[in-house]
N, CA, C and O atoms as CSV, one atom per row, in Angstrom:
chain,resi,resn,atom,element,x,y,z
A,1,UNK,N,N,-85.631,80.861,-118.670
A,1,UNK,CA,C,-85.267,82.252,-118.483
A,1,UNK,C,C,-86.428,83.039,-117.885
A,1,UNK,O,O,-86.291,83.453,-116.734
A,2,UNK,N,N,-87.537,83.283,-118.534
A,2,UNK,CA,C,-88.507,83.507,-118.128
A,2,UNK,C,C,-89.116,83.405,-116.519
A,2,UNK,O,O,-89.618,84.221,-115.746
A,3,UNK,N,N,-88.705,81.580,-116.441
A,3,UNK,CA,C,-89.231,81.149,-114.709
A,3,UNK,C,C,-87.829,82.094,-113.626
A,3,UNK,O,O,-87.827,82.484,-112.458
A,4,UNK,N,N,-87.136,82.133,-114.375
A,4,UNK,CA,C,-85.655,82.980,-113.659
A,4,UNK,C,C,-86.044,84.377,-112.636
A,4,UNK,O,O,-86.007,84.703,-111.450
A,5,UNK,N,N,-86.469,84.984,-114.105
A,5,UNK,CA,C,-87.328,86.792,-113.644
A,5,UNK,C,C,-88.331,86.513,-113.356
A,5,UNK,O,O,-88.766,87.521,-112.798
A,6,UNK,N,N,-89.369,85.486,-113.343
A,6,UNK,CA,C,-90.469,85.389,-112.101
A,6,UNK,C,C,-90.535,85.461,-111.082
A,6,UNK,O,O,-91.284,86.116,-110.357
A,7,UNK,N,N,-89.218,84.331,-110.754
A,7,UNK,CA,C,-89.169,83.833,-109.232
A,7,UNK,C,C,-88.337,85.294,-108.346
A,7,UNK,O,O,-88.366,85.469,-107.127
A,8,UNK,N,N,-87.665,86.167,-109.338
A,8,UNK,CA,C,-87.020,87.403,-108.794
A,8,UNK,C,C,-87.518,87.707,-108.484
A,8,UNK,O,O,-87.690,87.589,-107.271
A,9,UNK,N,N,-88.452,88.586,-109.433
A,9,UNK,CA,C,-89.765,89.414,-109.012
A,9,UNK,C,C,-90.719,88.892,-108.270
A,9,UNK,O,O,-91.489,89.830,-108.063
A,10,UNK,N,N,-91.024,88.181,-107.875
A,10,UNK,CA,C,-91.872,87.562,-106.516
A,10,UNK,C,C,-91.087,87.826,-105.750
A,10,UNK,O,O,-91.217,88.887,-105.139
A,11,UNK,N,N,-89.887,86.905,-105.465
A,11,UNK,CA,C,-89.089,87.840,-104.170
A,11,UNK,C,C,-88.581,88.900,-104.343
A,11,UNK,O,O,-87.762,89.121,-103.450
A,12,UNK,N,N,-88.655,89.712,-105.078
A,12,UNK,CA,C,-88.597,91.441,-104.840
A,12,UNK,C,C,-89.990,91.379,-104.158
A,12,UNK,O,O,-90.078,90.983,-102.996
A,13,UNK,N,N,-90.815,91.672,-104.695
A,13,UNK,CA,C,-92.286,92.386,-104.182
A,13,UNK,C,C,-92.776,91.831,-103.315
A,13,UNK,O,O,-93.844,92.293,-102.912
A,14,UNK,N,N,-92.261,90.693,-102.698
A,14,UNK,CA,C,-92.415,90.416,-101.588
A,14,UNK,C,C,-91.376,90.820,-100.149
A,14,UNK,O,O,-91.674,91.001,-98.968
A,15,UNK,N,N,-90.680,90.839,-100.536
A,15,UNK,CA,C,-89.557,91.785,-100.174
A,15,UNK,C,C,-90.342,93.560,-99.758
A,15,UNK,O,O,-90.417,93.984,-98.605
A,16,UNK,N,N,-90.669,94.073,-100.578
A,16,UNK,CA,C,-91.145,95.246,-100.854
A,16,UNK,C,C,-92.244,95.380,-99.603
A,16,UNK,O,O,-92.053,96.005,-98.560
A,17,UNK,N,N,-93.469,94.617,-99.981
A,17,UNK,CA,C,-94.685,94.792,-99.412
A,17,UNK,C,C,-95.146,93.877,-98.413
A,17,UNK,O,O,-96.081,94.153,-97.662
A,18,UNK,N,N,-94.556,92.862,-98.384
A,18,UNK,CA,C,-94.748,91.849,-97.391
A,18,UNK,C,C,-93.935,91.824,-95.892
A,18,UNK,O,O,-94.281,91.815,-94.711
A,19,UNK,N,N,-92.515,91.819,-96.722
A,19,UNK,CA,C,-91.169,92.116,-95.537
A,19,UNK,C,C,-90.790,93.434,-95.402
A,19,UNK,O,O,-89.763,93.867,-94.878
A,20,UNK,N,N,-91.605,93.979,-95.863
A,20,UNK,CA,C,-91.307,96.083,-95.579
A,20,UNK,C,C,-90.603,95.907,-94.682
A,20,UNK,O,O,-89.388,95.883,-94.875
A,21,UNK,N,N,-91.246,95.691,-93.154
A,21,UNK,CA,C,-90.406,96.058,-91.811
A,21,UNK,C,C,-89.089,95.712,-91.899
A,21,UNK,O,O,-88.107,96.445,-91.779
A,22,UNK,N,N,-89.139,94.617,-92.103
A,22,UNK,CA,C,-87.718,93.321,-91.793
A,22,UNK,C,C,-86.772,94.028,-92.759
A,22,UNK,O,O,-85.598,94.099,-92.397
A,23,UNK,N,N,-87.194,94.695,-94.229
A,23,UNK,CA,C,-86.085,94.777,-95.023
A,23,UNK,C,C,-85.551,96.593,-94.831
A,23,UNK,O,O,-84.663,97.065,-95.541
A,24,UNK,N,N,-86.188,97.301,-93.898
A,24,UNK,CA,C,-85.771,98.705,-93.721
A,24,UNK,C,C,-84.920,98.421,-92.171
A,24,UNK,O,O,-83.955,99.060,-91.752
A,25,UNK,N,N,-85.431,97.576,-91.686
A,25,UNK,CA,C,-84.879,97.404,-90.318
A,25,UNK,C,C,-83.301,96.966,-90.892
A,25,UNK,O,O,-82.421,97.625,-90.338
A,26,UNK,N,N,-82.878,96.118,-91.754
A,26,UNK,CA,C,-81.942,95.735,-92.027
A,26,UNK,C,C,-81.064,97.069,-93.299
A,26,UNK,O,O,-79.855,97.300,-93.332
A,27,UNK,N,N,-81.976,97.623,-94.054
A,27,UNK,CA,C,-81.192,99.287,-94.202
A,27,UNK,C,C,-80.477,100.067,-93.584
A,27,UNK,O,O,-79.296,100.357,-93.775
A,28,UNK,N,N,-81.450,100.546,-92.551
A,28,UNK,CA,C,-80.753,100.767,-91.525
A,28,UNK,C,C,-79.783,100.840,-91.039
A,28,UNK,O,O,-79.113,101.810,-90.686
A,29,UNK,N,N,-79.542,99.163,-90.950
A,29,UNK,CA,C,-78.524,98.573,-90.255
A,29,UNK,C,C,-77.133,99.302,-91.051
A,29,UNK,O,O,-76.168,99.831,-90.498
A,30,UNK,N,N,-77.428,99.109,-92.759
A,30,UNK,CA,C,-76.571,99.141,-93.725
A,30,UNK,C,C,-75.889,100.897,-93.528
A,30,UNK,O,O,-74.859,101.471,-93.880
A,31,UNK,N,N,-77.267,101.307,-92.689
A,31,UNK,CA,C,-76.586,102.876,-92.974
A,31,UNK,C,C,-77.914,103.412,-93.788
A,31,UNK,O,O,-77.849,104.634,-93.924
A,32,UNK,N,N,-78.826,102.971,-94.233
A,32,UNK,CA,C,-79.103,103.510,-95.372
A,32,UNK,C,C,-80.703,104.009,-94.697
A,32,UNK,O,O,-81.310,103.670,-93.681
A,33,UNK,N,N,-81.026,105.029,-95.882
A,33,UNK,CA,C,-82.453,105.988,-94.832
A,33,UNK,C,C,-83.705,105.792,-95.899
A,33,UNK,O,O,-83.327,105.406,-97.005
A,34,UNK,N,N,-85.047,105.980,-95.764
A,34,UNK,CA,C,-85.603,106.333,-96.407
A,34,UNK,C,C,-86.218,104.916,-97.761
A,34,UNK,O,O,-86.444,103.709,-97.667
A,35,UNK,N,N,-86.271,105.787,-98.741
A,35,UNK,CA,C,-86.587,104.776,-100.087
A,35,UNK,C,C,-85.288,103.473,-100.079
A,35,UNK,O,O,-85.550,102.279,-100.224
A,36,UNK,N,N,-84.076,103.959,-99.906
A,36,UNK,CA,C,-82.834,103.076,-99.850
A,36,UNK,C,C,-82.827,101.622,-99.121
A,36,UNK,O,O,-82.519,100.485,-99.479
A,37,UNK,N,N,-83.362,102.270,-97.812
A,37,UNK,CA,C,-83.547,101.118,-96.630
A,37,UNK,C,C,-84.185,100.096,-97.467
A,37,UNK,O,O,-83.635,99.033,-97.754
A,38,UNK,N,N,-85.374,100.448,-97.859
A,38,UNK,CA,C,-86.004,99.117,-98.180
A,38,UNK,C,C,-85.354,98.563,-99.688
A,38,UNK,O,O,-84.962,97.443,-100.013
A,39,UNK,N,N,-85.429,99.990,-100.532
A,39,UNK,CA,C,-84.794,99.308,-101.777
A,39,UNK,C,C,-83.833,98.024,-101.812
A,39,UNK,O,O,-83.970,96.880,-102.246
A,40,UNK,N,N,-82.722,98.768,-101.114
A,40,UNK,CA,C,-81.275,97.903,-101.732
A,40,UNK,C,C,-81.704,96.425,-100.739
A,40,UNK,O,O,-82.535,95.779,-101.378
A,41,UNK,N,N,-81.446,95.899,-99.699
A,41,UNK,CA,C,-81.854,94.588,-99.309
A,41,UNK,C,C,-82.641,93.845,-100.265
A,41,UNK,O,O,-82.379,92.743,-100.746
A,42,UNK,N,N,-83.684,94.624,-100.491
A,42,UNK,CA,C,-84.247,93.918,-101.249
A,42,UNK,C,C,-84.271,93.444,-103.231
A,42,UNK,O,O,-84.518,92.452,-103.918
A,43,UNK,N,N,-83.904,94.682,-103.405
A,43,UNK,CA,C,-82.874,93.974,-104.627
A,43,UNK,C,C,-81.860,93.271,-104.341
A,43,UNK,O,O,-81.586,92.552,-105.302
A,44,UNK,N,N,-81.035,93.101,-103.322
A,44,UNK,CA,C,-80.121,92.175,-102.997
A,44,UNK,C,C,-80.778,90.480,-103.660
A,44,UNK,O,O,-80.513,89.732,-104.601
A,45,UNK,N,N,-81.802,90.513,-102.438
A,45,UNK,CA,C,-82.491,89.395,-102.661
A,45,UNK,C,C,-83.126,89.135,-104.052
A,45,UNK,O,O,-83.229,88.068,-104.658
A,46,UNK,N,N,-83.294,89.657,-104.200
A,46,UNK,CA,C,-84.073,89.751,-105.946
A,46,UNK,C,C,-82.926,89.183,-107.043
A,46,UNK,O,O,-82.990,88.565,-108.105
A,47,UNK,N,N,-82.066,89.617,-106.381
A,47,UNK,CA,C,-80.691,89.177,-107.611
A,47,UNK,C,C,-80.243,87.707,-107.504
A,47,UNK,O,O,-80.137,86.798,-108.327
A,48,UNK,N,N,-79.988,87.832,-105.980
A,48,UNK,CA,C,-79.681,86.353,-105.451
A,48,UNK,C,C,-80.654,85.669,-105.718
A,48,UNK,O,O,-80.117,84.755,-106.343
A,49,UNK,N,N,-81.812,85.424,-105.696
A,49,UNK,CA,C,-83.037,84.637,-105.970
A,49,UNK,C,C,-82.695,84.110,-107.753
A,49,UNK,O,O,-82.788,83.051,-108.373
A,50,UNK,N,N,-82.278,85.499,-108.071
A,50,UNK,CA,C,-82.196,85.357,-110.035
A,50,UNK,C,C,-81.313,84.494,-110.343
A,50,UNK,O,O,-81.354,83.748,-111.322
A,51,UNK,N,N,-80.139,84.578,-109.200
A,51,UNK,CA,C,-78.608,83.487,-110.131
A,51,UNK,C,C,-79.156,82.052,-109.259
A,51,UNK,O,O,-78.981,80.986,-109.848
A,52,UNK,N,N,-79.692,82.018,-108.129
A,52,UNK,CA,C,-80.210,80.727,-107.131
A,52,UNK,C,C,-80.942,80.022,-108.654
A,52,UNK,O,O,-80.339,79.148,-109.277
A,53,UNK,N,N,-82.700,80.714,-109.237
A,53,UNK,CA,C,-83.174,80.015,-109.628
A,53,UNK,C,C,-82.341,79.296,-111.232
A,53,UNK,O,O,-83.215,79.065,-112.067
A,54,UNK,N,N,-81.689,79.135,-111.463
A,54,UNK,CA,C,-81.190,78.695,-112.286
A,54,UNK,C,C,-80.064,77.161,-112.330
A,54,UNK,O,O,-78.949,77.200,-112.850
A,55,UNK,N,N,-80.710,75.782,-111.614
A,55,UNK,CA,C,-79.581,74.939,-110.922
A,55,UNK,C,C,-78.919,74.088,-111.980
A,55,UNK,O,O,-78.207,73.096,-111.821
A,56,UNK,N,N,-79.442,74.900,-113.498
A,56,UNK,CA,C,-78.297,73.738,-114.014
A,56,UNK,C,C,-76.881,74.455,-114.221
A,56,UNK,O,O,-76.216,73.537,-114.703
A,57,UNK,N,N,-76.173,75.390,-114.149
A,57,UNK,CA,C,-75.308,76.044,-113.591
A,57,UNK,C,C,-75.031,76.640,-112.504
A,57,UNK,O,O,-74.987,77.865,-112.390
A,58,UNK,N,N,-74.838,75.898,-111.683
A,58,UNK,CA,C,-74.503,76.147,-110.101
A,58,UNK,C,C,-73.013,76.358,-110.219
A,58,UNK,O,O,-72.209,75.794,-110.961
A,59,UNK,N,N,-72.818,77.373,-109.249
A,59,UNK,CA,C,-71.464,77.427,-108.786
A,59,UNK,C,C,-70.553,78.497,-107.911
A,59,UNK,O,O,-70.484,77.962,-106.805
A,60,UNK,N,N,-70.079,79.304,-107.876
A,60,UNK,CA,C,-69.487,79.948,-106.775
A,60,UNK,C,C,-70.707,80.934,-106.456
A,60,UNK,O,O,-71.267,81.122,-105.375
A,61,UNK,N,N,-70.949,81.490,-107.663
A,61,UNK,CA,C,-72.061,82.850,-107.094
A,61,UNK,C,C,-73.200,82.242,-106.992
A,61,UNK,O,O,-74.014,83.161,-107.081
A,62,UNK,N,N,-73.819,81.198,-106.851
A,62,UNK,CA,C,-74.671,80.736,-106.178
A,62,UNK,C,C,-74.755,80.848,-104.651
A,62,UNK,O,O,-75.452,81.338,-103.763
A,63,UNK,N,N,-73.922,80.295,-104.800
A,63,UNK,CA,C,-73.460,80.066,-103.258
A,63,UNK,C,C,-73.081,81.687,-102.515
A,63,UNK,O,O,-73.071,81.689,-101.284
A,64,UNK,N,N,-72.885,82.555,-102.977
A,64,UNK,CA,C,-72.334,84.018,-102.678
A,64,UNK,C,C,-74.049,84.437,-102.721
A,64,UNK,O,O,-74.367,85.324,-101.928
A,65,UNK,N,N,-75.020,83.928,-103.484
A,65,UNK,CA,C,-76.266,84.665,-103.276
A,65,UNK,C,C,-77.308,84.229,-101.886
A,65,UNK,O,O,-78.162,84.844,-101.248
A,66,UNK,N,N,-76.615,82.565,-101.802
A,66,UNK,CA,C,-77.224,82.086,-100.465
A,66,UNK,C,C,-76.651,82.850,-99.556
A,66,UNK,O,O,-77.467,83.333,-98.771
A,67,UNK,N,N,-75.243,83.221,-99.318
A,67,UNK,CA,C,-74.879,83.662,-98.201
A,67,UNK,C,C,-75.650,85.279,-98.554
A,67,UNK,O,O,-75.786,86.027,-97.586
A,68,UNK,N,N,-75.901,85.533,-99.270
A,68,UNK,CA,C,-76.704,86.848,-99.269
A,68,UNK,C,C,-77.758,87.049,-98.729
A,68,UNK,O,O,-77.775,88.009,-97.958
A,69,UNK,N,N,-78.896,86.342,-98.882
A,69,UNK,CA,C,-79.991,85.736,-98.515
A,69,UNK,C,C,-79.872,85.752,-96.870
A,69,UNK,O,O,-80.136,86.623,-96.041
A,70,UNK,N,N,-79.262,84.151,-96.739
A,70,UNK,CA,C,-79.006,84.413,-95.480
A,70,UNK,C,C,-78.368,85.576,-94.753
A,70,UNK,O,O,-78.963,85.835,-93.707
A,71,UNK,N,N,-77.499,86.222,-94.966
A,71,UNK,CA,C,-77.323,87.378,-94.158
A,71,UNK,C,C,-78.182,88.252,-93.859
A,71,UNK,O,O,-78.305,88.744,-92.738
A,72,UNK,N,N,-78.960,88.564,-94.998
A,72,UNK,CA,C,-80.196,89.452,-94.991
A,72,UNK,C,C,-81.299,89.091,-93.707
A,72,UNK,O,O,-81.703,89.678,-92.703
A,73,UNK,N,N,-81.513,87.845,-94.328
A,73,UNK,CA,C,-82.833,86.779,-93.115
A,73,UNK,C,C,-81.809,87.222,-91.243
A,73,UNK,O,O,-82.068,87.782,-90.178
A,74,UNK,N,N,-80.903,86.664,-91.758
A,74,UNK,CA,C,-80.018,86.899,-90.062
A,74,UNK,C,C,-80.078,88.156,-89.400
A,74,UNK,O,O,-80.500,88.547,-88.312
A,75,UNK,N,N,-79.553,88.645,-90.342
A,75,UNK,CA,C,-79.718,90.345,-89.778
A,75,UNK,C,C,-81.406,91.030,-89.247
A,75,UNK,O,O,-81.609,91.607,-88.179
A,76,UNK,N,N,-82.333,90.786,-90.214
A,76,UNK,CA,C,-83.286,91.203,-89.953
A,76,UNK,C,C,-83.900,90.469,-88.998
A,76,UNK,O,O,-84.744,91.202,-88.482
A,77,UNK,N,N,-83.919,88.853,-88.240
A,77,UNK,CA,C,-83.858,88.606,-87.618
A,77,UNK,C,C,-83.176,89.080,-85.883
A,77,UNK,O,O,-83.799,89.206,-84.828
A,78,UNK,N,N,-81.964,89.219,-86.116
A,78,UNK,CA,C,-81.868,89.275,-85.199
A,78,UNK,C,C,-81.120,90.992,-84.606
A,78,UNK,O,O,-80.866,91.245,-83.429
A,79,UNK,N,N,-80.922,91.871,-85.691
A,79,UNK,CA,C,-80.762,93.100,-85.829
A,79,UNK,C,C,-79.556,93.204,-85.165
A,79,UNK,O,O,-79.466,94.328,-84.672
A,80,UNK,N,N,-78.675,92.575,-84.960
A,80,UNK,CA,C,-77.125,92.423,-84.437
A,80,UNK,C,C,-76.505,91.891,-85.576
A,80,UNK,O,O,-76.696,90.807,-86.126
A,81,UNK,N,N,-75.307,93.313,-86.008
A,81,UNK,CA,C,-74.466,92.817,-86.929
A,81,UNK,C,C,-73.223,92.167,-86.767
A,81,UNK,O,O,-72.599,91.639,-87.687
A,82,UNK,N,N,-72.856,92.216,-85.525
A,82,UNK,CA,C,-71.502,91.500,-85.085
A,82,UNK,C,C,-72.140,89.781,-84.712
A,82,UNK,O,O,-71.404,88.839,-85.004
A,83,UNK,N,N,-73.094,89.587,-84.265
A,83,UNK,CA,C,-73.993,88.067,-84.189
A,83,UNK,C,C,-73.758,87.785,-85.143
A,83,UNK,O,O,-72.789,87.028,-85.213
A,84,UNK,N,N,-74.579,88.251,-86.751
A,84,UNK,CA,C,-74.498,88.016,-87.545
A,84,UNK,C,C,-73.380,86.994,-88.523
A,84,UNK,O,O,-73.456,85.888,-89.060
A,85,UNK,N,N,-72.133,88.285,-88.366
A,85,UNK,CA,C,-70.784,88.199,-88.920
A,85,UNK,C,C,-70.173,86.985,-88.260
A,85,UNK,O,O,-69.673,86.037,-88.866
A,86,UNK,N,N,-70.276,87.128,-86.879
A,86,UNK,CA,C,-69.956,85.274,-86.398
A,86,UNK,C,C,-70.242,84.227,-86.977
A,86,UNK,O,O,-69.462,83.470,-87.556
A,87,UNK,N,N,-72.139,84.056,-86.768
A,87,UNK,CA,C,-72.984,83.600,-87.782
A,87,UNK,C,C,-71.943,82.747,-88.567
A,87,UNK,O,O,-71.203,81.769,-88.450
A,88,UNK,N,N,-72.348,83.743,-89.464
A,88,UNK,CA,C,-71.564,83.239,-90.789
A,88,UNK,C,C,-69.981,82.916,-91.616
A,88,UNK,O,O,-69.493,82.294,-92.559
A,89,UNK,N,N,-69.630,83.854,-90.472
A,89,UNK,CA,C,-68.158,82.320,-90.393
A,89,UNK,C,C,-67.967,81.137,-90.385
A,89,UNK,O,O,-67.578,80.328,-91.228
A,90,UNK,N,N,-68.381,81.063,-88.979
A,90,UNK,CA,C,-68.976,79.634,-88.456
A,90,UNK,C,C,-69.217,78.902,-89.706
A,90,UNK,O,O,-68.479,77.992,-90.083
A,91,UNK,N,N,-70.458,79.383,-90.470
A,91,UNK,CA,C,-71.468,78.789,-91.233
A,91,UNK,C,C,-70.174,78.238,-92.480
A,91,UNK,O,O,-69.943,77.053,-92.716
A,92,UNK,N,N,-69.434,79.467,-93.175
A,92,UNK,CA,C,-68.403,79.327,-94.401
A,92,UNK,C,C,-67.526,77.854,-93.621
A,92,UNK,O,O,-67.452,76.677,-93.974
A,93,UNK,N,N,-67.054,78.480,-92.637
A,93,UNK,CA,C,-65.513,77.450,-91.907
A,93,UNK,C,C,-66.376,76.210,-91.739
A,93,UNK,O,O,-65.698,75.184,-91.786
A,94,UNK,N,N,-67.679,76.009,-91.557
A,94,UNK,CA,C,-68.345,74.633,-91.347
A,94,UNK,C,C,-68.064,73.958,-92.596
A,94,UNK,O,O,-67.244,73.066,-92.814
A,95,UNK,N,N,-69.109,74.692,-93.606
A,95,UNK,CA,C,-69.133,74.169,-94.770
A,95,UNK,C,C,-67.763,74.093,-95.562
A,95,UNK,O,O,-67.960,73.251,-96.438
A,96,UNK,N,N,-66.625,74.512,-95.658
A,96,UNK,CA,C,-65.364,74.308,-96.175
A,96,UNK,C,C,-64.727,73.117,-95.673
A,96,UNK,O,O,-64.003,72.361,-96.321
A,97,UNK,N,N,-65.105,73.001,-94.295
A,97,UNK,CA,C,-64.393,71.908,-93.897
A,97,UNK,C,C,-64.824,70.718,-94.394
A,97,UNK,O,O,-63.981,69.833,-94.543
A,98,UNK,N,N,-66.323,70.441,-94.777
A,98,UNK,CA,C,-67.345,69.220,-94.868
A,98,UNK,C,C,-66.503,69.374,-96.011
A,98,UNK,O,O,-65.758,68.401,-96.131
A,99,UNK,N,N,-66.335,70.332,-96.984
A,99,UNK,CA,C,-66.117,70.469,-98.457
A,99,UNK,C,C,-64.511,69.280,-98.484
A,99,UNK,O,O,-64.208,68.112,-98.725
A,100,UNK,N,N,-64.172,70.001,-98.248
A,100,UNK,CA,C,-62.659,69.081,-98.329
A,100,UNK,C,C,-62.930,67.830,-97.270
A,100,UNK,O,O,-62.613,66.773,-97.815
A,101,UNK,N,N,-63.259,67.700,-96.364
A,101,UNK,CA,C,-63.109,66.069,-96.005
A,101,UNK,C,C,-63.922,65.468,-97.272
A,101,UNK,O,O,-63.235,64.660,-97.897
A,102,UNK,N,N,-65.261,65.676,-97.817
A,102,UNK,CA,C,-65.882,65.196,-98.662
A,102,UNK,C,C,-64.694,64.845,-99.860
A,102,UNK,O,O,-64.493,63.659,-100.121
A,103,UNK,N,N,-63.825,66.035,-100.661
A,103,UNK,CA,C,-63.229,65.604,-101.465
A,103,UNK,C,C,-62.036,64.731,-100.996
A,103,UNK,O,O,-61.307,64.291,-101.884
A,104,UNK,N,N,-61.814,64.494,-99.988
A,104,UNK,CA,C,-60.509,63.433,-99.703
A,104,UNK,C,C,-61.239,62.176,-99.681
A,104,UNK,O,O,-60.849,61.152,-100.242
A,105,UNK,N,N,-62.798,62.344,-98.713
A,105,UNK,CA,C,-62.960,60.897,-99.066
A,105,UNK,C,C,-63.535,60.273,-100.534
A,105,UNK,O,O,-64.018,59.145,-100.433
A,106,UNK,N,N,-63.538,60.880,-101.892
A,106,UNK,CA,C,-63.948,61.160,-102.806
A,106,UNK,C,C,-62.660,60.497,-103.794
A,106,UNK,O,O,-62.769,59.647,-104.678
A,107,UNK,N,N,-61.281,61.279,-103.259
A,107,UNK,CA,C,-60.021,60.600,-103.618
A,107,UNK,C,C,-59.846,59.151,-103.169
A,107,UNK,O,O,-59.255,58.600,-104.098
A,108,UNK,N,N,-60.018,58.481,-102.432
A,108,UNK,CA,C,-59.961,57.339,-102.033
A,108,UNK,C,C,-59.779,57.609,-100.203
A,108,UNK,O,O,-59.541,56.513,-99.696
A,109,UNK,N,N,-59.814,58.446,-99.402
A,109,UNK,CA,C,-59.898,58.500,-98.303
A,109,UNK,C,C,-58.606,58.123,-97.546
A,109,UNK,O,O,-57.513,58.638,-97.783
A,110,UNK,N,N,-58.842,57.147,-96.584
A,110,UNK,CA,C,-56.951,56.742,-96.100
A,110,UNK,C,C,-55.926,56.217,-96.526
A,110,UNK,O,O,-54.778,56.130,-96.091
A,111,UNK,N,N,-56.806,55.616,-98.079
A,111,UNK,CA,C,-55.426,55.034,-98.753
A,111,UNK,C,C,-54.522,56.279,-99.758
A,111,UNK,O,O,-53.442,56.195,-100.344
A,112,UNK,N,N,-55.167,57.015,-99.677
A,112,UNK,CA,C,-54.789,58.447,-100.555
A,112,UNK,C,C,-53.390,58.736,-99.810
A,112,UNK,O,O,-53.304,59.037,-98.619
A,113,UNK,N,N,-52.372,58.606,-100.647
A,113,UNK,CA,C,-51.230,59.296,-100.004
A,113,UNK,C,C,-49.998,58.025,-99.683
A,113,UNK,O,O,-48.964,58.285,-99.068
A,114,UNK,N,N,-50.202,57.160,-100.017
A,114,UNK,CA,C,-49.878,55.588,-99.420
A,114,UNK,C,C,-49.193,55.386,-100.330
A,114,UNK,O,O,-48.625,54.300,-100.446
């Protein structure tokens, strides 16, 4: 529990003071001005980092904090939110698809259904 709110708080305050630029540039983006810009992104990340560090319960909101993460990194990267939003379609429709061929071949693959 403890290593949980460490690893947050490192990526908050790094977030804060390290990625200043990157995480107001992506405020911004959100709409947002001032103390906000940098705040909220970066508690974003801070949260997602909190449910990430924890892998012996993995499971949907894990995965909802990576795509958080990554959106954040994308955006501030590349400061195009419609790029972005492609992005990560792509990225979901990739990984869903691997997801289910994985579980068919998991069922027994071509004899499944026979």
């Amino acid at each position: 529990m403890i290593g949980r709110i460490a690893a947050a708080l490192i990526a908050y305050l790094l977030c804060i003071f390290h990625f200043n630029d990157a995480m107001t540039t992506v405020g911004h983006l959100f709409g947002l001005n001032g103390f906000w810009a940098l705040f909220i992104p970066s508690a974003l990340i801070g949260l997602s980092v909190y449910r990430i560090a924890d892998p012996d319960t993995w499971g949907l909101w894990d995965a909802v904090g990576f795509l958080i993460i990554g959106g954040i990194v994308m955006l501030a990267m590349t400061g195009n939110p419609e790029a972005t939003a492609y992005e990560m379609v792509k990225g979901v429709v990739g990984f869903s698809v691997a997801a289910i061929l994985g579980a068919l071949t998991l069922r027994g693959g071509r004899d499944y259904g026979r």
